[in-house]
C-alpha positions as CSV (number, residue, x, y, z in Angstrom):
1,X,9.3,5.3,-19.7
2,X,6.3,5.0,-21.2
3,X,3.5,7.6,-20.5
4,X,0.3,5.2,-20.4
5,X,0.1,2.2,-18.5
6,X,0.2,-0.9,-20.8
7,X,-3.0,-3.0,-20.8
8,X,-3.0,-6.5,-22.4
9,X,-5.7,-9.6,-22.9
10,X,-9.4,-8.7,-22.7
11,X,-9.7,-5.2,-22.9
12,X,-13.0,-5.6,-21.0
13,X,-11.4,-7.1,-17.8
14,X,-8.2,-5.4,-18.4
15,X,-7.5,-2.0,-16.0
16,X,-8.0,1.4,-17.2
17,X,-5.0,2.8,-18.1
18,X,-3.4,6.0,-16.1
19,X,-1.3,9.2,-16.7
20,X,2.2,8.5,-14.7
21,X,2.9,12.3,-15.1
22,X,-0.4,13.1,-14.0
23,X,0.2,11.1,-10.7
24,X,3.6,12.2,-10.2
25,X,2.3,15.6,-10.1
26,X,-0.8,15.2,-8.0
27,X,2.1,13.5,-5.6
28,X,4.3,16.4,-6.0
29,X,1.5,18.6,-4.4
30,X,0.7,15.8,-2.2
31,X,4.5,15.9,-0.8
32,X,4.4,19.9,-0.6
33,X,1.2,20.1,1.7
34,X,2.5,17.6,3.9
35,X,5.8,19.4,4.9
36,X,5.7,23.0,6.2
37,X,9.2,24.1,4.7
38,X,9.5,25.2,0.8
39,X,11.8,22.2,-1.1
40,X,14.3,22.1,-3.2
41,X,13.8,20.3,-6.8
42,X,16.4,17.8,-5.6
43,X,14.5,17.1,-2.4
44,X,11.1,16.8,-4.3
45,X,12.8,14.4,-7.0
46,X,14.3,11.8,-4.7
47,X,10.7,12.0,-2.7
48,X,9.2,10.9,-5.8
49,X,12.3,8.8,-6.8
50,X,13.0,10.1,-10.5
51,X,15.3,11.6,-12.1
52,X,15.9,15.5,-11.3
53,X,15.2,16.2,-15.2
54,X,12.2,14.5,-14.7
55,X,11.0,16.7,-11.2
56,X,11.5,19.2,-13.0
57,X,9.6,19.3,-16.2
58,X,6.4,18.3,-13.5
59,X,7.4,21.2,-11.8
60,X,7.6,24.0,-14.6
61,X,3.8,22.3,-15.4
62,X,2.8,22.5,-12.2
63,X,4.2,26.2,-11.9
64,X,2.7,27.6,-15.5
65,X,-0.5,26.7,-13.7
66,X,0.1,28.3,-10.5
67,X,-0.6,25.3,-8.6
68,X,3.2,25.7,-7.1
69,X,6.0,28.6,-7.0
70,X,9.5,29.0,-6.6
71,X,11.4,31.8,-4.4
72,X,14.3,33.6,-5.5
73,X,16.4,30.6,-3.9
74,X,14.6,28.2,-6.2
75,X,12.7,26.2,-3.7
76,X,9.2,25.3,-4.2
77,X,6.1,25.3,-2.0
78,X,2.1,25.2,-3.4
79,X,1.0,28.0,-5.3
80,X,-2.0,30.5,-4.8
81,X,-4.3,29.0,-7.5
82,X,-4.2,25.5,-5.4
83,X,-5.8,27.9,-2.6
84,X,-8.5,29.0,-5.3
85,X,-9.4,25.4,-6.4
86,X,-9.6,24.1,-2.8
87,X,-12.4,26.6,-2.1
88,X,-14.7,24.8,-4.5
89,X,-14.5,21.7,-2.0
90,X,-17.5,21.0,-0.1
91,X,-18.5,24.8,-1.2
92,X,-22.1,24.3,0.7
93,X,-20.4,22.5,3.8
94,X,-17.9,25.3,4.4
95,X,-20.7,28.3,3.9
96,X,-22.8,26.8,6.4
97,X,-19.9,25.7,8.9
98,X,-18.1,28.8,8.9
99,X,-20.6,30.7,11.3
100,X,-20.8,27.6,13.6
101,X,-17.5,26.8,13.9
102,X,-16.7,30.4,14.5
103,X,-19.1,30.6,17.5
104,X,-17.8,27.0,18.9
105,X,-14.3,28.3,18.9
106,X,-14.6,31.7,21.0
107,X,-17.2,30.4,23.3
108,X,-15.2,27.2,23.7
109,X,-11.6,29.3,23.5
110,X,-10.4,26.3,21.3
111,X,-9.8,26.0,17.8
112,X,-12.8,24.3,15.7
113,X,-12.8,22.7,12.5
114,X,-13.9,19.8,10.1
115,X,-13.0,16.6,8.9
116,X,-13.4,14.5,6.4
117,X,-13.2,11.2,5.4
118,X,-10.4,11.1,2.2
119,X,-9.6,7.6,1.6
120,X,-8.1,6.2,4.7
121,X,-7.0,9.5,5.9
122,X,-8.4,12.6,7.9
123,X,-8.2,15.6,6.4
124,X,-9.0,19.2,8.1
125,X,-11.4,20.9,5.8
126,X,-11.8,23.9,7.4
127,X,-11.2,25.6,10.4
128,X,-11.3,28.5,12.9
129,X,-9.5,29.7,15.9
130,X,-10.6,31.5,18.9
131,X,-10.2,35.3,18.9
132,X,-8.9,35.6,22.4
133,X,-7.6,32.9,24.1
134,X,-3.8,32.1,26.0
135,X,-2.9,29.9,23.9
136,X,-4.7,28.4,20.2
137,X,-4.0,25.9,18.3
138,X,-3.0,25.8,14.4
139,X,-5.3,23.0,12.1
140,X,-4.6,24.0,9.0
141,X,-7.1,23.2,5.8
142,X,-5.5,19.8,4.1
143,X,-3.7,18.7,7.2
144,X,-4.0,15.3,7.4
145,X,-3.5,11.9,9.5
146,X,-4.2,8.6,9.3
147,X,-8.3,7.4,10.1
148,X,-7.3,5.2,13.1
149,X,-5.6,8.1,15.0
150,X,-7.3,10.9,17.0
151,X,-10.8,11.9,18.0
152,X,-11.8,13.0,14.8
153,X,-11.1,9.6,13.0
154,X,-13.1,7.3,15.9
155,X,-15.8,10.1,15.5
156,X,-15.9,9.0,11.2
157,X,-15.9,5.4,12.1
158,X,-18.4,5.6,14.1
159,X,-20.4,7.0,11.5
160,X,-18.9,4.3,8.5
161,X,-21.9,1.3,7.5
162,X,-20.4,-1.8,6.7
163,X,-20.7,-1.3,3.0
164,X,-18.3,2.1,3.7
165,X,-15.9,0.3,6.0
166,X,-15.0,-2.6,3.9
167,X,-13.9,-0.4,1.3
168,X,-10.9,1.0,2.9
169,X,-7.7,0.2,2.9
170,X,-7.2,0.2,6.9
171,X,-10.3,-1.8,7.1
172,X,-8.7,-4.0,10.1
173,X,-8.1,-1.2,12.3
174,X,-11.1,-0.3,13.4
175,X,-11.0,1.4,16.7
176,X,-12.9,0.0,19.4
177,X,-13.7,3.2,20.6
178,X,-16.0,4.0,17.8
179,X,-18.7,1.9,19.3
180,X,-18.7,4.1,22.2
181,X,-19.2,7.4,20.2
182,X,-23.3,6.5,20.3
183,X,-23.2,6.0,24.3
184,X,-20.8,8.9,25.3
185,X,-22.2,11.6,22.3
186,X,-18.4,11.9,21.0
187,X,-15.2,10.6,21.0
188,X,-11.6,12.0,22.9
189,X,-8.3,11.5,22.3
190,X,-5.0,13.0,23.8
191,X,-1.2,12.5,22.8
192,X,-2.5,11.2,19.7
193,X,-1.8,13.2,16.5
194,X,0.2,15.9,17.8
195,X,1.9,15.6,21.6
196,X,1.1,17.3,24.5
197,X,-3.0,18.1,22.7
198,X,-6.1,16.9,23.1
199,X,-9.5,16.3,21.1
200,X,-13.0,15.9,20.9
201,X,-14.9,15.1,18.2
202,X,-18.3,14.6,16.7
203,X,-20.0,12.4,13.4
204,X,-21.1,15.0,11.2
205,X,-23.6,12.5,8.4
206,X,-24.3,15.5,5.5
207,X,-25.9,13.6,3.0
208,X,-24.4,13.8,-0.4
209,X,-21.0,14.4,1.3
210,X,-17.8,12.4,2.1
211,X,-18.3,11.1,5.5
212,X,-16.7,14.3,8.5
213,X,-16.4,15.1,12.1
214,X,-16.8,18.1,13.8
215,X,-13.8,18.9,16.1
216,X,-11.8,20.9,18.6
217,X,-8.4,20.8,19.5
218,X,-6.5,22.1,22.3
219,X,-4.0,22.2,25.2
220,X,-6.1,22.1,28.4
221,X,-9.7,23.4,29.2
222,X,-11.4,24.2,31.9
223,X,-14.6,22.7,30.0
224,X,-15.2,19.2,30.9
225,X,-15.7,16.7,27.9
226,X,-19.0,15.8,28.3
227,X,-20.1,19.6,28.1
228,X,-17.6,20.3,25.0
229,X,-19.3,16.9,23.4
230,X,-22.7,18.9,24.0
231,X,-21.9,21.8,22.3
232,X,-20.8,20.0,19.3
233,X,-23.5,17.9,19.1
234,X,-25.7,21.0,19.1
235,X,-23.4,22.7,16.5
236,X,-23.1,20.0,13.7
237,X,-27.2,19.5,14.3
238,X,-27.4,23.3,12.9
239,X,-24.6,22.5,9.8
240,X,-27.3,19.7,9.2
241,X,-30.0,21.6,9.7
242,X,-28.9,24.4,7.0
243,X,-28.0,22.1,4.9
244,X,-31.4,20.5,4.3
């Protein structure tokens, strides 16, 4: 299989050409964050549909770099230098959040975090749970879900100009809800991403960065929406503000 994609005619209208062993490993790590269990090399090559020979030279790359690691039983889950890269990510964004986040989630008793826009997907930049509370929440950095689900997506769309919308790939899904965002302050959601919790959300427009929310996530609360919409209004106003 050839490592290169072929190009043929013009070469000025014809597409750049790409690494296929570079893309099956970016999906290898792809497929690792989104499952919470370690896999197996057999499991990870009939997710990418090659060969097991194949998985595994990506693999023994992949592992001389630290980006995974395999346990004594062989299976394989992401490695501690992917932790170490990821911390260069919106380094600014996450310094200045941190502190803000960290006072939403005790005063609110809910876990707090950040998303941004990645694509058509949500993804949980950072994010911090309450130190005492009944019952938290887990959003873990890199999870992700799809932009039309949850609070946190209508709260990006809200935020997306046309220009930004037309660009992605669910560009027909647009929630209707998202046109509320400016009337209400923020956007809810319940049953949505995960069963049983609910979400509010709020656009978070740092210039120079992918477009994010600024979210909570919970089980029940004896805060009413509109106040919880408040305090994150109020909070992602100071991410701005230290930004500048």
């Amino acid at each position: 299989m050839p490592e290169f994609a072929e190009t043929s005619g013009n070469p000025a209208s014809a597409p750049a050409a790409h690494s296929q062993t570079l893309s099956r490993g970016i999906r290898v790590l792809e497929i690792l964050a989104d499952t919470d269990e370690p896999m197996s090399i057999v499991d990870i090559a009939t997710a990418l549909d090659v060969h097991r020979s194949i998985a595994y030279r990506i693999l023994r790359t992949l592992e001389d770099h630290g980006l995974v690691v395999r346990d004594q039983a062989g299976l394989v889950r992401l490695g501690p230098r992917l932790a170490a890269l990821a911390r260069g990510v919106s380094r600014d964004l996450q310094a200045a959040a941190l502190p803000v986040l960290t006072r939403i989630a005790n005063e609110l008793g809910m876990t707090a975090f950040i998303a941004v826009l990645d694509q058509s997907e949500v993804v949980t930049l950072v994010s911090i749970e309450p130190r005492k509370a009944q019952a938290t929440v887990a959003q873990q950095p890199g999870t992700r879900h799809p932009l039309n689900m949850g609070a946190p997506g209508i709260a990006i769309q809200s935020g997306l100009n046309a220009g930004q919308w037309a660009a992605l790939v669910l560009a027909g899904v647009r929630r209707s809800e998202a046109g509320e965002v400016a009337t209400l302050g923020y956007a809810a959601s319940h049953d949505e991403v995960v069963p049983g919790l609910s979400s509010i959300a709020v656009p978070l427009a740092v210039p120079g960065q992918s477009p994010a929310s600024l979210a909570v996530v919970y089980i029940s609360s004896l805060h009413s929406p509109t106040d919880i919409g408040a305090a994150l209004t109020e909070a992602a106003r100071t991410i701005v503000a230290e930004l500048r």
